[in-house]
C-alpha positions as CSV (number, residue, x, y, z in Angstrom):
1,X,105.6,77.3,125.7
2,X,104.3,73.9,126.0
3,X,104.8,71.3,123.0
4,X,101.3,71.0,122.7
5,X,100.8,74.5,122.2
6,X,103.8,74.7,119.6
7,X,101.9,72.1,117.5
8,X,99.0,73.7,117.4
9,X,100.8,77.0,115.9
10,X,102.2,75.3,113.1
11,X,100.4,74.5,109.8
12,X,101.6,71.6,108.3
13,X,99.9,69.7,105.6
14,X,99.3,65.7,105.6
15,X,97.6,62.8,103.9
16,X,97.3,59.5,104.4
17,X,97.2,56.8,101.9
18,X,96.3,53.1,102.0
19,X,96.2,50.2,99.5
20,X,96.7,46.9,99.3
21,X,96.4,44.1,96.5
22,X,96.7,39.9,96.3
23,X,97.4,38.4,93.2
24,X,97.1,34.9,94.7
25,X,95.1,32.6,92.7
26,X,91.9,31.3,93.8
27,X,89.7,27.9,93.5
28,X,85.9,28.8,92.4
29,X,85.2,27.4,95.9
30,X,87.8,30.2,97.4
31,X,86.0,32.5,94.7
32,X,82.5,32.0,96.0
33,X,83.4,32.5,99.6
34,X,85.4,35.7,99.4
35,X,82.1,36.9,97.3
36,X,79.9,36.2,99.7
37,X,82.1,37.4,102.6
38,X,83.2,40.8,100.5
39,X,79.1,41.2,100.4
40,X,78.7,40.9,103.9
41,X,81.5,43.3,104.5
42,X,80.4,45.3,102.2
43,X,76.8,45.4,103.8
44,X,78.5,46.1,107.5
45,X,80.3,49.0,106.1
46,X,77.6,50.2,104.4
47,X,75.4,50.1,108.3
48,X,78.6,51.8,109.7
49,X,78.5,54.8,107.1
50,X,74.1,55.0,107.5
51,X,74.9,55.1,111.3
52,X,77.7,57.9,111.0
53,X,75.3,59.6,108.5
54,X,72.7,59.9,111.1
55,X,75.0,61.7,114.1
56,X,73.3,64.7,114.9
57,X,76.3,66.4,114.8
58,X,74.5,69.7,116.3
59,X,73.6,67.9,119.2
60,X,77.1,66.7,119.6
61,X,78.9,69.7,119.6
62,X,76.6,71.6,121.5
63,X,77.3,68.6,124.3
64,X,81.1,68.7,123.7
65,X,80.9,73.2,124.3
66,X,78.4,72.2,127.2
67,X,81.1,70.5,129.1
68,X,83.9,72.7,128.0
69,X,82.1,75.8,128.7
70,X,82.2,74.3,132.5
71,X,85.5,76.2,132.3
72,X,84.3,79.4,132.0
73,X,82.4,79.0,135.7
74,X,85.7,77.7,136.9
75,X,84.3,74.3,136.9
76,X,86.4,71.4,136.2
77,X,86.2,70.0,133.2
78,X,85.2,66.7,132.1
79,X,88.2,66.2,129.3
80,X,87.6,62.3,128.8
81,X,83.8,63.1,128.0
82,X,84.4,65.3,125.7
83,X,87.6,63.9,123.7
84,X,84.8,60.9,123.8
85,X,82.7,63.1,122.2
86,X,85.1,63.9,120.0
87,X,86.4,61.0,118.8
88,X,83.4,58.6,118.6
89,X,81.3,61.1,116.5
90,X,82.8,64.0,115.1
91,X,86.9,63.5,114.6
92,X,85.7,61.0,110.9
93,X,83.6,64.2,109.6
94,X,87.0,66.4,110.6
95,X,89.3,63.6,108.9
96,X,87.2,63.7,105.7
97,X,87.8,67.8,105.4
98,X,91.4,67.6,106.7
99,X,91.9,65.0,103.6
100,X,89.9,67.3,101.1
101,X,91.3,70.5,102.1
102,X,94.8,69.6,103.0
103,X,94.1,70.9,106.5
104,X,95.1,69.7,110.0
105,X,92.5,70.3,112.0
106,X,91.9,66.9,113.6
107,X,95.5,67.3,114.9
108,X,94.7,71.2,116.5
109,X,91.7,69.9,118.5
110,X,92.8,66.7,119.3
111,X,96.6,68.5,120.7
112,X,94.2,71.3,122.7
113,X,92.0,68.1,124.0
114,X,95.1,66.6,125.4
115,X,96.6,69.8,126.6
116,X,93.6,70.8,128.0
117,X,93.3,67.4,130.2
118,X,96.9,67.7,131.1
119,X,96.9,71.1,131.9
120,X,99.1,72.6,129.9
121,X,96.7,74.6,128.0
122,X,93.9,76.8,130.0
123,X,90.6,75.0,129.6
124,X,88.8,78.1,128.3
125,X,91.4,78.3,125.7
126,X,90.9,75.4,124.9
127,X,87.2,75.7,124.6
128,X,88.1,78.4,122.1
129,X,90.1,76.2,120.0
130,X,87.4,72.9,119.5
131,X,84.3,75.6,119.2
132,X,85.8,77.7,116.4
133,X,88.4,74.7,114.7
134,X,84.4,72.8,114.5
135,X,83.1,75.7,113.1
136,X,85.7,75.4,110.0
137,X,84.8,72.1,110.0
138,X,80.9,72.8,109.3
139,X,81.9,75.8,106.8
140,X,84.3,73.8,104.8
141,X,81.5,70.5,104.9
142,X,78.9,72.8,103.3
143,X,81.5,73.7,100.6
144,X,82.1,69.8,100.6
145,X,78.1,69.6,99.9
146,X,77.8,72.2,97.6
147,X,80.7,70.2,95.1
148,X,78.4,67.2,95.9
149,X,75.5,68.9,94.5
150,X,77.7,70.2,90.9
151,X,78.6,66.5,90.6
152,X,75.7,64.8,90.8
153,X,73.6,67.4,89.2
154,X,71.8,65.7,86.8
155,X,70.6,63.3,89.7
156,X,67.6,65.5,91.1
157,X,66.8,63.7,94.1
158,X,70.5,63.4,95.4
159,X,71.2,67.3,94.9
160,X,68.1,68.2,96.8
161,X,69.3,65.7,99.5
162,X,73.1,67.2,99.4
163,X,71.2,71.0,99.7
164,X,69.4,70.1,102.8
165,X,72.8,68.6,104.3
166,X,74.2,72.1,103.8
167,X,71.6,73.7,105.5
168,X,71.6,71.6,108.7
169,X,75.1,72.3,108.5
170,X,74.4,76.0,108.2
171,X,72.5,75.9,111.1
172,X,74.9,75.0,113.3
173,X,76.6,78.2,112.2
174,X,74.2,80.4,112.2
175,X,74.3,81.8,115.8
176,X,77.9,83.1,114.7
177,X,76.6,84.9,111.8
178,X,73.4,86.5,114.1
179,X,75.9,87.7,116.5
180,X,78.3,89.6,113.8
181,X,74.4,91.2,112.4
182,X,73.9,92.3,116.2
183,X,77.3,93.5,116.7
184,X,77.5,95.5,113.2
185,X,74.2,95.4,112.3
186,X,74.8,93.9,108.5
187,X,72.1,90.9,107.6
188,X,74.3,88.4,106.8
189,X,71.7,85.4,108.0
190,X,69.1,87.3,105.7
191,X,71.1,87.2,102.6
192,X,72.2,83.4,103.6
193,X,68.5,82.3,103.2
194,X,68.4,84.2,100.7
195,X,71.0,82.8,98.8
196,X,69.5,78.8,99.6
197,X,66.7,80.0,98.6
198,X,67.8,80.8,95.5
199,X,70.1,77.7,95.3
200,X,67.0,75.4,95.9
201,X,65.2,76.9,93.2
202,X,67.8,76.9,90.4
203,X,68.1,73.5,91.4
204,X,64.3,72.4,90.3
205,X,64.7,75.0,87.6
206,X,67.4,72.7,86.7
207,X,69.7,76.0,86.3
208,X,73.4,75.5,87.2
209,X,74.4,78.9,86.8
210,X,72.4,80.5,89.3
211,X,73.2,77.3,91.4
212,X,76.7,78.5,91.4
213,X,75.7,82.2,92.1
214,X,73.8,81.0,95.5
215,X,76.9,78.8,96.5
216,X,79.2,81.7,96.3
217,X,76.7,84.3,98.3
218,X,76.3,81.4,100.6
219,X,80.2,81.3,100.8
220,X,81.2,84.2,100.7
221,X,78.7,86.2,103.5
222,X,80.2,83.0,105.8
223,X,83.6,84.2,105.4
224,X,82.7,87.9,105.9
225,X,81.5,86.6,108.9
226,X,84.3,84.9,110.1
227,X,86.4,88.3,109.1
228,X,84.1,90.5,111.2
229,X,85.0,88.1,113.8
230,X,88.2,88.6,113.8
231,X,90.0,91.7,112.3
232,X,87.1,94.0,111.4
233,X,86.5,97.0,113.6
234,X,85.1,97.4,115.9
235,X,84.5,94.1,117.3
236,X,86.9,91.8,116.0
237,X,88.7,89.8,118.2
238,X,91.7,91.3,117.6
239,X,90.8,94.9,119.1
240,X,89.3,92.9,121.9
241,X,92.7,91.0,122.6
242,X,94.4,93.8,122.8
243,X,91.9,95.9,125.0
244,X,92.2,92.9,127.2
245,X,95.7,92.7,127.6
246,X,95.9,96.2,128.7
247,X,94.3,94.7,132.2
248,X,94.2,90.8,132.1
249,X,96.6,88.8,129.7
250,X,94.5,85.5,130.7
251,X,91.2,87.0,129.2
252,X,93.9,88.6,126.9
253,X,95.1,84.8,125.5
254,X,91.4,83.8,125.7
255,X,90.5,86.6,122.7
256,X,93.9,86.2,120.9
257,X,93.1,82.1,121.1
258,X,89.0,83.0,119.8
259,X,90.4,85.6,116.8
260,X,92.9,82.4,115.8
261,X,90.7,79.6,115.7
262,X,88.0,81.9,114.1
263,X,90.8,83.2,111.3
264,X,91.9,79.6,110.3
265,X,88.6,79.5,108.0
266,X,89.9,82.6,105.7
267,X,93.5,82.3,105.6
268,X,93.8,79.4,103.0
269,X,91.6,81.7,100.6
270,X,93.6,85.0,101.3
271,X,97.2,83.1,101.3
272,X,96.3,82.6,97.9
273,X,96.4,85.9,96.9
274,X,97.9,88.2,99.5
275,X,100.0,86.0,100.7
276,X,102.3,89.0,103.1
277,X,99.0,90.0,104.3
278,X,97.7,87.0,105.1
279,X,100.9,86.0,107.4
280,X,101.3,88.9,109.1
281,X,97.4,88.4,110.2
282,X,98.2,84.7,111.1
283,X,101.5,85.5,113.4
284,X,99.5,88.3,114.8
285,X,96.7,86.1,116.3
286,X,99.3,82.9,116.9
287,X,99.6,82.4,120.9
288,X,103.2,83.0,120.9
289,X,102.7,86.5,120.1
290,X,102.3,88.5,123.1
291,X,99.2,89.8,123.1
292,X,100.0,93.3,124.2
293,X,101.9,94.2,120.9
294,X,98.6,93.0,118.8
295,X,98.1,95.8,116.6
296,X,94.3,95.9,115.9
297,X,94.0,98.9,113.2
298,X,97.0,97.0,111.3
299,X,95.5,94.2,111.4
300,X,92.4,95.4,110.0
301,X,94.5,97.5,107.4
302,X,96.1,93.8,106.2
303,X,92.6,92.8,106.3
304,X,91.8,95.0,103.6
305,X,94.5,94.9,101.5
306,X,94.3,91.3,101.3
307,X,90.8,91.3,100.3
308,X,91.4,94.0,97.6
309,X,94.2,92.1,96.3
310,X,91.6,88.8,96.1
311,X,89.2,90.6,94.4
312,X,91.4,92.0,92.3
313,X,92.5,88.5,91.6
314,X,88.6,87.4,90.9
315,X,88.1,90.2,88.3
316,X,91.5,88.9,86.9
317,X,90.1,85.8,85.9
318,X,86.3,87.2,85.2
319,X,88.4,89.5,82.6
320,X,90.0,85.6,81.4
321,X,87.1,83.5,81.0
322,X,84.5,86.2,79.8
323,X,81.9,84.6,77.8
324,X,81.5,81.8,80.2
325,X,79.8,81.1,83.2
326,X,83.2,81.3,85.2
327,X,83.2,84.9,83.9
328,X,79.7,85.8,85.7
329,X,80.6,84.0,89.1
330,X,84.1,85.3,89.5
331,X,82.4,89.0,88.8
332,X,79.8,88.2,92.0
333,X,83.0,87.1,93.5
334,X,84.7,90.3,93.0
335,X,81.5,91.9,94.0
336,X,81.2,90.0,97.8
337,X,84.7,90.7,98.6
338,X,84.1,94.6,98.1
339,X,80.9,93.9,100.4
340,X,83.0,92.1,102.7
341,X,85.0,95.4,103.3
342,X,81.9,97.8,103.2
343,X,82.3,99.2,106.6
344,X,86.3,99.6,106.2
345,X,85.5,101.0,102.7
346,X,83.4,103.4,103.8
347,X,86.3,105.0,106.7
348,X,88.3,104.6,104.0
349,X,87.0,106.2,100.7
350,X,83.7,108.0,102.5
351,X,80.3,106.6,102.0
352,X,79.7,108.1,98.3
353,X,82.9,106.8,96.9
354,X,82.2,103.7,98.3
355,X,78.2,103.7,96.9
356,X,80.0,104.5,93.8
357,X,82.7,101.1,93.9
358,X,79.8,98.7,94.6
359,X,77.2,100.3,91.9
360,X,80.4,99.5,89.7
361,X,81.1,96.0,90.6
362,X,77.2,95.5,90.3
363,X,76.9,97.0,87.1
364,X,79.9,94.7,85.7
365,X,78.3,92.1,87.0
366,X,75.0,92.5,85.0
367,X,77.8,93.2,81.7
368,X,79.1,89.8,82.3
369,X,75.9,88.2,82.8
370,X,74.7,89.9,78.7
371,X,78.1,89.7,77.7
372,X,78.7,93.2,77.1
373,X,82.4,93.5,76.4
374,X,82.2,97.1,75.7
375,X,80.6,98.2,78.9
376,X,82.8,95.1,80.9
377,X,86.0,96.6,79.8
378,X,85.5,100.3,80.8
379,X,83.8,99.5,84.4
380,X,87.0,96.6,84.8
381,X,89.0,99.3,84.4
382,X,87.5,101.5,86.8
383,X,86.8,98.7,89.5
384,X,91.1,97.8,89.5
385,X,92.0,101.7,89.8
386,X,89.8,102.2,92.9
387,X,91.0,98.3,94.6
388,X,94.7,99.2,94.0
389,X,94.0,102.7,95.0
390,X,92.2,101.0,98.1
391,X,95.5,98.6,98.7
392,X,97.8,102.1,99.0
393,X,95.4,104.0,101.4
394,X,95.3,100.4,103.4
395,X,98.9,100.5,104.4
């Protein structure tokens, strides 16, 4: 195992902090010439960030997958153009979300670059690694937009810029989402628009709450996405792994290396919660595992525990704040993360038990929304008996 690949298997966490300060004391001649020169550095930095603004950042990463997809033809690929790419246009944007999220990405894809060039990683592997690494990237920028928009709420024109940011980075992802709605035919890119829609209206309605509602469908549906990708069944990478490695372990690596780089954008939000679950998931996918022991249907049974457990956690803290506006959106919370296990729920409970769970989680949501304790309580009640009855039948 190379030590590129072993450093892209480990999560580590890192931040970088700079200051400086002079407490030398100046003449107002000294004064008046830092002022003018801070001004004019001020005024190139300012160019700098309107010209990184304006990177078409689709455009680029459909150039960088162009020349890595070279691979797939067994062409040789162009490495230095694409860590070019890479570095000139998109590795700031991956800097600013590995600061905000505590994430390492910019260290993953710049390792699989280098290991890709030097050939110690297989190119299409490698391919898999930027594509779906990017893709957190986008997701997690959106989210990134979306706390833009609550901050700067009472400044119309900036939230209405910071909403059409999020779309064109939606964009980006939304052939990913129409390929899990042909594969499983759910409508995941309907109830996205759906959702912006929504977002964009509460926002000239001036109404925060159903601002918040949107951002979490928006959310939400992206991360079922991402789970269909990877451990749902039929067509999650994980089952296609280990179909693969029953007659080619390099196609087998290729899925193993696809369900990996597609599970990094969940397994923050389910380590928070189910955090057993949500390791075994992550060592299952990790390239050091050989790729013949993956274990799809335990995969997709950790899957489902660790989703129950999160939106058992939601209800938890709907239950906490009720009365508020936390109360309502951790309830829709609860709700998408029963959605997000719809087809699992279904094999699982049958489809009328199932009909029954979600009419329950929306019914408790419309109690939180009036503020109906009585009628919160008893369907609360019922919602965490069927989830922890859900987390037995899951293991």
């Amino acid at each position: 195992m190379s030590v590129k690949w072993k450093l892209l298997a480990v999560f580590t966490a890192f931040a970088v902090m700079m200051g400086a300060c002079s407490n030398s004391e100046e003449t107002a001649t000294t004064k008046t010439e830092k002022k003018e020169q801070t001004a004019a550095e001020q005024k190139e930095e300012k160019s700098v960030e309107t010209e990184k603004e304006e990177i078409n950042y689709a455009d680029v990463f459909k150039q960088a997958l162009a020349e890595l997809e070279k691979a797939k033809q067994g062409q040789k690929v162009d490495f230095d153009k694409v860590t070019k790419l890479y570095e000139e246009n998109l590795q700031t944007l991956v800097q600013k979300r590995d600061a905000e999220f505590q994430d390492t990405l910019d260290q993953h894809i710049t390792a699989a670059l280098a290991a890709g060039k030097d050939g110690s990683l297989d190119p299409v592997v490698v391919k898999q690694i930027f594509d779906k690494l990017m893709q957190k990237v986008f997701y997690t920028t959106i989210k990134h937009e979306f706390t833009e928009v609550e901050e700067n709420w009472a400044n119309k024109e900036e939230v209405k810029k910071e909403i059409e940011e999020a779309k064109q980075f939606y964009a980006i992802l939304q052939p990913t989402v129409e390929k899990r709605d042909a594969a499983y035919g759910t409508k995941l890119a309907d109830a996205i628009n759906g959702a912006f829609a929504q977002i964009e209206d509460a926002a000239a309605k001036d109404d925060l709450l159903a601002f918040s509602l949107g951002k979490q469908v928006v959310d939400k549906t992206l991360m079922k996405t991402f789970y269909l990708a990877t451990g749902a069944l039929p067509h999650g990478y994980a089952l296609k792994a280990a179909n693969a490695a029953k007659q080619d372990e390099k196609e087998a690596k290729v899925e193993q290396a696809e369900g990996w780089a597609f599970y990094q954008s969940v397994y923050p939000y389910m380590k928070k919660h189910a955090q057993e679950e949500a390791d075994y998931i992550l060592k299952q996918f990790d390239l050091q595992t050989d790729a013949k022991t993956l274990d799809p249907a335990a995969i997709n049974k950790a899957f489902v525990r660790g989703w129950a457990k999160v939106a058992l956690h939601e209800y938890e803290e709907s239950k906490e704040s009720w009365g508020q506006d936390k109360s309502v959106i951790t309830a829709l919370e609860g709700a998408l993360f029963i959605n997000m296990m719809e087809s699992d729920l279904k094999a699982l409970l049958g489809d009328q038990a199932y009909a029954s769970l979600n009419d329950q989680a929306q019914r408790y949501l419309e109690a939180a929304k009036a503020k109906n304790k009585a009628d919160g309580e008893k369907l609360l009640t019922q919602l965490e008996a069927t989830l922890n009855t859900i987390i037995e039948k899951a293991k």
